[in-house]
C-alpha positions as CSV (number, residue, x, y, z in Angstrom):
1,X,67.1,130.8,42.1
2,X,67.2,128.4,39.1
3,X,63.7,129.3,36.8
4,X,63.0,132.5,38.5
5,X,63.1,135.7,36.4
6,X,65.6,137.9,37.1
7,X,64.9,140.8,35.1
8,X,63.9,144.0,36.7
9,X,60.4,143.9,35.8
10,X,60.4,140.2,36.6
11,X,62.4,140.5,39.8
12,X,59.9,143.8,40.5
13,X,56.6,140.9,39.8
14,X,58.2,138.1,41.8
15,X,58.7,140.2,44.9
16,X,55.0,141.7,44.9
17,X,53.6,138.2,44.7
18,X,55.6,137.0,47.7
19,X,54.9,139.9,49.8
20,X,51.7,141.5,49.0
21,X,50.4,139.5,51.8
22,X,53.5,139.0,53.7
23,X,53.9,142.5,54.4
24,X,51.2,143.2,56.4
25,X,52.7,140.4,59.1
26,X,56.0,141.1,58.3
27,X,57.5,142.8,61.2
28,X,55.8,141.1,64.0
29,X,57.3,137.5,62.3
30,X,60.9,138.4,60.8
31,X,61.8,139.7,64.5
32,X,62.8,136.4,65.4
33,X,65.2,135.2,62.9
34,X,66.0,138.3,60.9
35,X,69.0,138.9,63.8
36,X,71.6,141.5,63.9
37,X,69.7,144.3,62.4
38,X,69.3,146.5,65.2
39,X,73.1,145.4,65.8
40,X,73.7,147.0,62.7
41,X,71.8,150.1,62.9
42,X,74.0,150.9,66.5
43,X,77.1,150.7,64.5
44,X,76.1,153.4,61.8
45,X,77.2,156.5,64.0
46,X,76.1,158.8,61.6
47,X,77.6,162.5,61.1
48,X,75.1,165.4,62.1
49,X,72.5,165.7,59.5
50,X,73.2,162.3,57.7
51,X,71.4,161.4,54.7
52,X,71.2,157.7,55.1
53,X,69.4,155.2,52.1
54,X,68.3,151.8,53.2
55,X,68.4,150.0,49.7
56,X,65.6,147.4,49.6
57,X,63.9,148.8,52.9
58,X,60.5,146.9,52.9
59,X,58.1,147.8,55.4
60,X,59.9,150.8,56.6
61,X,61.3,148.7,59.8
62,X,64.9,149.8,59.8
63,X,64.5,153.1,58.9
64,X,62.2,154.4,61.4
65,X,64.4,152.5,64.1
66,X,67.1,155.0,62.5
67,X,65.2,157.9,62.2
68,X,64.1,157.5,66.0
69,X,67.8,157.4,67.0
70,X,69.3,159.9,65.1
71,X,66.3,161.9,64.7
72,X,68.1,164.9,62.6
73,X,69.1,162.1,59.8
74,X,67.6,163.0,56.6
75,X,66.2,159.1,55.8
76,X,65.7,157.7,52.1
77,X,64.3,154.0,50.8
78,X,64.8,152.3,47.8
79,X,62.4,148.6,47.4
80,X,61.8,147.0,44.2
81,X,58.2,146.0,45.6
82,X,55.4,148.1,45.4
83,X,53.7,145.9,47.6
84,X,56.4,146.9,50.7
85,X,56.6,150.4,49.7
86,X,53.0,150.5,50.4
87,X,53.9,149.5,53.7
88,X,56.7,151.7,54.5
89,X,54.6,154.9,53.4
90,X,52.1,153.9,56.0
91,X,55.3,153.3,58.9
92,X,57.2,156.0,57.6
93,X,55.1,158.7,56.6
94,X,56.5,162.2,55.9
95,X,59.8,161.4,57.4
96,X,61.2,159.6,54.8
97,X,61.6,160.1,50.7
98,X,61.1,156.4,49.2
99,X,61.0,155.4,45.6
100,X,60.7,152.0,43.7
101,X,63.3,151.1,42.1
102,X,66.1,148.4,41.8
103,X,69.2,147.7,43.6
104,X,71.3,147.0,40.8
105,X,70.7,150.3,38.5
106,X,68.9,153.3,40.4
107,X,69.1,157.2,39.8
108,X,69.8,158.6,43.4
109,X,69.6,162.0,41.6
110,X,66.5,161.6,39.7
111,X,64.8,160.0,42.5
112,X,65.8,161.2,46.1
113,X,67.8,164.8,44.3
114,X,70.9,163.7,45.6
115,X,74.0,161.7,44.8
116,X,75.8,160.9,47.4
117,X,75.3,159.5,51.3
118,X,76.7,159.2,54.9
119,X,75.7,156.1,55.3
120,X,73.7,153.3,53.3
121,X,72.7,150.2,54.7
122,X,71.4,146.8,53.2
123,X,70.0,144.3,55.3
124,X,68.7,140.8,54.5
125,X,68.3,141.8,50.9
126,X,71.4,140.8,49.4
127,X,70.3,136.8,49.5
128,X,67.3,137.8,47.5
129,X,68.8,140.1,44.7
130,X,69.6,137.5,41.9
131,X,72.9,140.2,41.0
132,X,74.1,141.1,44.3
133,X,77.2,142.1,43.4
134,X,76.1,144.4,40.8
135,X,73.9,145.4,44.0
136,X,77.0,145.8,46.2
137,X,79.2,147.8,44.0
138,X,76.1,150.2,43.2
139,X,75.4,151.2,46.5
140,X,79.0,151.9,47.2
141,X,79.5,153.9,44.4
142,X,76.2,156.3,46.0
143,X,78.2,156.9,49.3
144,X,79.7,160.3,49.6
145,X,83.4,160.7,50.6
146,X,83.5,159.2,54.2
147,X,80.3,157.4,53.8
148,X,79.8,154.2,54.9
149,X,78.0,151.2,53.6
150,X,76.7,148.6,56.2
151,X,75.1,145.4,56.1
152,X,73.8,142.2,57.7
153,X,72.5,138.5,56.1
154,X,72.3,135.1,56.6
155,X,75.5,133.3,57.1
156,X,76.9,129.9,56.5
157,X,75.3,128.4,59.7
158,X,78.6,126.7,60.5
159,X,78.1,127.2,63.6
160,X,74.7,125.4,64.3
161,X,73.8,122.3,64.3
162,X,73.6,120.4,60.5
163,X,69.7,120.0,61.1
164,X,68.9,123.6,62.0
165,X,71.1,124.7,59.6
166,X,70.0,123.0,56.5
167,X,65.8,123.3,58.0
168,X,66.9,127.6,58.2
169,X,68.0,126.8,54.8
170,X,64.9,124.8,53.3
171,X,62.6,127.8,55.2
172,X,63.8,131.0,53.5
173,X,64.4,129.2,50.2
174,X,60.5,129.2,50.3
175,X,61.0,133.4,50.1
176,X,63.6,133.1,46.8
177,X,66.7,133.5,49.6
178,X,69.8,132.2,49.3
179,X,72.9,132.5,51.6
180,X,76.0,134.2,49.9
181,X,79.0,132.0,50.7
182,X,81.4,134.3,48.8
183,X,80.2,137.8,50.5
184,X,83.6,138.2,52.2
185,X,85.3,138.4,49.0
186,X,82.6,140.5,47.3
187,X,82.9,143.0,49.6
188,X,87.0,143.5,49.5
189,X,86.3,143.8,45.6
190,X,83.4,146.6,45.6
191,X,86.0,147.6,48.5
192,X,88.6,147.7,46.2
193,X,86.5,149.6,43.3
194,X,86.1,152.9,44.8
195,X,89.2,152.7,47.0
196,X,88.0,151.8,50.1
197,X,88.3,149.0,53.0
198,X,85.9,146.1,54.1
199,X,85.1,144.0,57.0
200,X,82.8,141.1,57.7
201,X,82.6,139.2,60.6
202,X,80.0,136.2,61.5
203,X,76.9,136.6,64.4
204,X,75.3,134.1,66.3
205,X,77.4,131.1,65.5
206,X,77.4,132.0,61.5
207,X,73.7,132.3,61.8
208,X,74.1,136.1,60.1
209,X,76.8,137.9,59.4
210,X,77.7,141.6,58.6
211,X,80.1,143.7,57.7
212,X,80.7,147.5,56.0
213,X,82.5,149.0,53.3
214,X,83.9,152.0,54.2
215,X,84.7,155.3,51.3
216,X,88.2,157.3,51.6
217,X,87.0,160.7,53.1
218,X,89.1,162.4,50.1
């Protein structure tokens, strides 16, 4: 993401611009290559009563997919954009509590009035956040004890062929994305930090992968 501006307030500008029209085609587009999400949200499980965050939750998409399956989770979203918010207000409505705010430094108190949660999930946002590892270890330090942090993203594509791979490639570099080659080892670290375990484990050939970081229950 050489020359783009990775301040918040930057990163905050940057993401409105690409998505103020974006959003309102979003969903009906990303469907067919954003893979593995609903994947994802089957593997959650959740505890009665969950309070689940989606960090960087656009337009809303994952979370009411959540909220219809586990209809007594207590839903929260956290997007940088204003833009996608706007959306996800619209999807969303009453049943979930979103804010703006950034992945990498956010008050869970001051904003939702809670610390901790069941489960958090990210998902194709960590190959557009220009500190996603500062992202990472952030959202596992917001789980509560037994909480769980899940995720999907592009992969490496090893298992395609070179010219699909590297056209994928070309295509969402046009959105500021960038595959994380290293994600495996980011996650045992942020693991590591709050003295939990990780997985991560490749979809489609290496088209996506995803993965969880799991807290201690006490």
């Amino acid at each position: 993401m050489t020359g783009v501006d990775t301040t918040t307030a930057g990163h905050a500008a940057l993401m409105d611009a690409t998505y103020r029209h974006q959003r309102l085609i979003y969903d009906a587009t990303r469907r067919y290559f954003l893979l593995g999400r609903d994947e994802m949200i089957a593997a959650l499980h959740p505890p009665p009563r969950a309070r689940i965050l989606e960090i960087a939750c656009g337009t809303g998409r994952n979370l009411d997919r959540i909220g219809r399956r586990w209809p007594d989770a207590r839903l929260f979203g956290l997007d940088i954009s204003d833009q996608m918010l706007r959306s996800a207000r619209r999807k969303l409505g009453p049943r979930a509590m979103l804010a703006q705010g950034d992945a990498t430094g956010f008050d869970a108190e001051r904003l939702f009035g809670t610390q901790g949660f069941d489960r958090i999930v990210i998902s194709y946002a960590l190959s557009m956040i220009p500190d996603w590892r500062a992202a990472l270890l952030q959202a596992a330090r917001h789980l509560a004890h037994g909480g769980e942090l899940h995720l999907v993203d592009f992969g490496g594509q090893t298992g395609l062929p070179h010219w699909m791979g590297a056209g994928l490639r070309g295509w969402i570099g046009r959105f500021h994305v960038s595959p994380r080659p290293d994600l495996d080892r980011a996650l045992a670290e942020t693991a590591a930090a709050i003295g939990g375990s990780s997985a991560l484990r490749p979809m489609f050939r290496d088209y996506a992968v995803c993965g969880w970081v799991k807290r201690p229950a006490g």
